[in-house]
N, C-alpha and C positions, 0 to 999 in steps of 0.2 A: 504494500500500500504506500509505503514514503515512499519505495521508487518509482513509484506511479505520479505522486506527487511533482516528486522534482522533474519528472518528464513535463508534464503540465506547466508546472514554474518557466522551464525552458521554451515550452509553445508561446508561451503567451507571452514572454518577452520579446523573441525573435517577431512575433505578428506586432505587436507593439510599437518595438524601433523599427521596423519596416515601417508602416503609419506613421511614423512622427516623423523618417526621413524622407519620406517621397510627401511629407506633405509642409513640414517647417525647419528641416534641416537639410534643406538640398546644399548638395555641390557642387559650386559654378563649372564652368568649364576650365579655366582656370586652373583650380583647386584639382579637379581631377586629371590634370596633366602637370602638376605636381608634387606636393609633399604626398597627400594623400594617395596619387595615384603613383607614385615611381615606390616612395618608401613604405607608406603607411599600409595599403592593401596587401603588396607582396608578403609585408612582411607578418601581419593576421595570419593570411595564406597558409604561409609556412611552419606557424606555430601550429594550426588546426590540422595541417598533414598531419606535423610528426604527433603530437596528440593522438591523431584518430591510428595511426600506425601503430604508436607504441600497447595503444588500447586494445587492438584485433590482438598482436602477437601475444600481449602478456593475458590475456582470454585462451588463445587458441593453446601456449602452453600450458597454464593452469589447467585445462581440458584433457590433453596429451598424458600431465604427469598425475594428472588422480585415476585417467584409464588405467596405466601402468600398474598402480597402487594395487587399482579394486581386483586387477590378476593378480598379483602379486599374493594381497588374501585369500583369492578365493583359493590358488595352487596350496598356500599351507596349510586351511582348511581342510583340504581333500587330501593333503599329504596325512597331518595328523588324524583324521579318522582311520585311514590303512592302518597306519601304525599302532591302532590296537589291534589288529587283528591277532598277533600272537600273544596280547596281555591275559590275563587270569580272566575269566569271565567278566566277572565283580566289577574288578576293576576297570575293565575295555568299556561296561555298561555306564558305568558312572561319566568315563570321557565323552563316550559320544552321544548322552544325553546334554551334557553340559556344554558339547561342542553345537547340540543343536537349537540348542536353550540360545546359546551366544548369536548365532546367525539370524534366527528370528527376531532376537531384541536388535539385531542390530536393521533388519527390514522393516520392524514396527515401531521403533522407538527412535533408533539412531538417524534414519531417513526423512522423516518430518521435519527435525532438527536443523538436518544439514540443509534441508531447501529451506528453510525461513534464514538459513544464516544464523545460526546458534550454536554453530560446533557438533559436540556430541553429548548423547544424552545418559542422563546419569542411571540411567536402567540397563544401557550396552555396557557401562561403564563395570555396573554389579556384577551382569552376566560376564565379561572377560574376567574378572574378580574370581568368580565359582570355578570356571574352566580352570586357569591356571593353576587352582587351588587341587584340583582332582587330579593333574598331569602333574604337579611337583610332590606331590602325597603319595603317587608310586613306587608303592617298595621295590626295594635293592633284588636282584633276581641274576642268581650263576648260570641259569639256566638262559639256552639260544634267545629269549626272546629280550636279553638285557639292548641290543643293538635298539630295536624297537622301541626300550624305553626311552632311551639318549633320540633317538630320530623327532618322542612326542615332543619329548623337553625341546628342541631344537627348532622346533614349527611353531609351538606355541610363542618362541619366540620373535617368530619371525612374524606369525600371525600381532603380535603386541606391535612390532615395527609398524607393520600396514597399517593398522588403527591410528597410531600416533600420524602418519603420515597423513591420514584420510581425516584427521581430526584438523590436521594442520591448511591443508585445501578446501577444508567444509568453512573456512573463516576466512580464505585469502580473495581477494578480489582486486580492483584496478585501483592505487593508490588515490587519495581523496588530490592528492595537489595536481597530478594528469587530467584527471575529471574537471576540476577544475579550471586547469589550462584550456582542454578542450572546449567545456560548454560555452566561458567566456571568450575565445579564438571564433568558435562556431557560431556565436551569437555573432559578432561583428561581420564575419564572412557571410553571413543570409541577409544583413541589414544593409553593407552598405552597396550594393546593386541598387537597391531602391534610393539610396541618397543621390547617384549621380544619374539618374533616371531622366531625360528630355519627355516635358509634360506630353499628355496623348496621344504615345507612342506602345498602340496596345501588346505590340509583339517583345520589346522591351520588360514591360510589366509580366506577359505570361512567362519571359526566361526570366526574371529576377525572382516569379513566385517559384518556379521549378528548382532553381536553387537555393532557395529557401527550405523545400521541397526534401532535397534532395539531403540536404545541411541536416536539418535536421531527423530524416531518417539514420542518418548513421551515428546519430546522439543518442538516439534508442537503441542503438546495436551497440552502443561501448557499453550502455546501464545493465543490460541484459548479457552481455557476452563474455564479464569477467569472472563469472562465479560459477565454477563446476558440478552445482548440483542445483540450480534452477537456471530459471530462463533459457536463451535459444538454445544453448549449448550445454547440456544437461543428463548427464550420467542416470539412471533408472538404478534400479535394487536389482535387475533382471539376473545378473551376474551371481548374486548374493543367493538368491530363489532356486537357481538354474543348482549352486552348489550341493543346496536342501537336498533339490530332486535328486542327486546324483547320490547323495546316501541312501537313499530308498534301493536305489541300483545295484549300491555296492553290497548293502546288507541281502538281498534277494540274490545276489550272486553268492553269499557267501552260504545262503541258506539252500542252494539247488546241491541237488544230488554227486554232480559233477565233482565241488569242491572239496567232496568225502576223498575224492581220490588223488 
């Protein structure tokens, strides 16, 4: 909802100083074959690229490096459920409830979170709490399946890595003084077409509203594009769910007839 706001804040400035300069702030011809037009537009201009540039890239990596991530957990997820298959019963039970317990909280708890921009939520928070408490509580064991145990210890760690990381991109977005750069570079780049505008010149005014148009569409695509779990560019749970399933898989494999041999 604020950033719905501050989009709005931005419209109605840009239509605003459009209106006030094509209607009491024009500039002469003169003036736009000078300061204003050699140094002052170019140089708007150019703050609004590198803004709207710097804006895409540090969106499109933030995007890149939370996809990474959310493989990154799902692989040690589904690493550490194998890795009880040769635990004591007991114990294997205990992990891959609490490892299931963990992925759910983190689909229904931790994901609402991270698309309002809140981080991570203090229920994924318990539930990775429990997990690791059941995978470092495994007793010492001479027998083959000790490899197994060092593999859970070692996922689970890696599984706390990804969280941390996913905790770390559920809160990172485009710095507040680029945004700023931008909306105010952007604001003056859509208004001042209209300032140096020759009155009743309707083809003039349709290309000054288009870039206005056009100005402030990609002011909506910096608000929406820097934060990897909402707006355009927007990771799902599908990966996290898709893991769920794949335990269902693993344990029905483990329980076919075949596995006996």
């Amino acid at each position: 909802m604020f950033t719905l706001f501050l989009i709005l804040a931005v419209l109605a400035a840009m239509v605003a100083g459009a209106v006030l300069a094509a209607g009491r702030f024009r500039v002469d011809d003169g003036e736009s074959g000078g300061a204003v037009g050699i140094v002052v537009a170019p140089c708007v201009l150019a703050l609004y690229l590198g803004a709207a540039a710097m804006g895409v890239v540090i969106g499109w990596e933030g995007y890149k490096g939370a996809e990474d991530g959310l493989m990154a957990e799902v692989g040690s997820a589904q690493s550490l459920y194998w890795s009880t298959v040769a635990l004591p019963e007991h114990e294997a039970e205990q992990v891959r409830d609490r490892l299931r317990d963990y992925l759910g909280s983190v689909v229904e708890d931790d994901w609402p979170a991270m698309e309002a921009g809140e981080g991570l939520s203090a229920e994924g928070d318990a539930a990775y709490a429990d997990l690791a408490a059941s995978v470092r509580s495994l007793s010492v064991s001479d027998t083959g399946d000790g490899l197994d145990r060092l593999t859970a210890r070692q996922e689970l760690n890696s599984l706390g890595e990804a969280r941390l990381e996913r905790a770390d991109a559920a809160t990172e977005g485009m710095p507040p003084a680029l945004t700023g750069i931008a909306v105010l570079s952007a604001t003056a780049v859509a208004v001042l077409p209209f300032a140096m505008l020759k009155r009743g010149s309707r083809a003039a005014y349709f290309w000054a509203g288009a870039n206005l148009a056009f100005v402030f569409a990609t002011i909506v695509l910096l608000f929406y594009v820097g934060h990897p779990f909402s707006g355009i560019l927007a990771h799902d749970a599908g990966g996290i769910e898709d893991a769920l399933a794949g335990f269902d898989a693993i344990d029905r494999a483990l329980a076919s007839p075949m596995s006996s041999y």
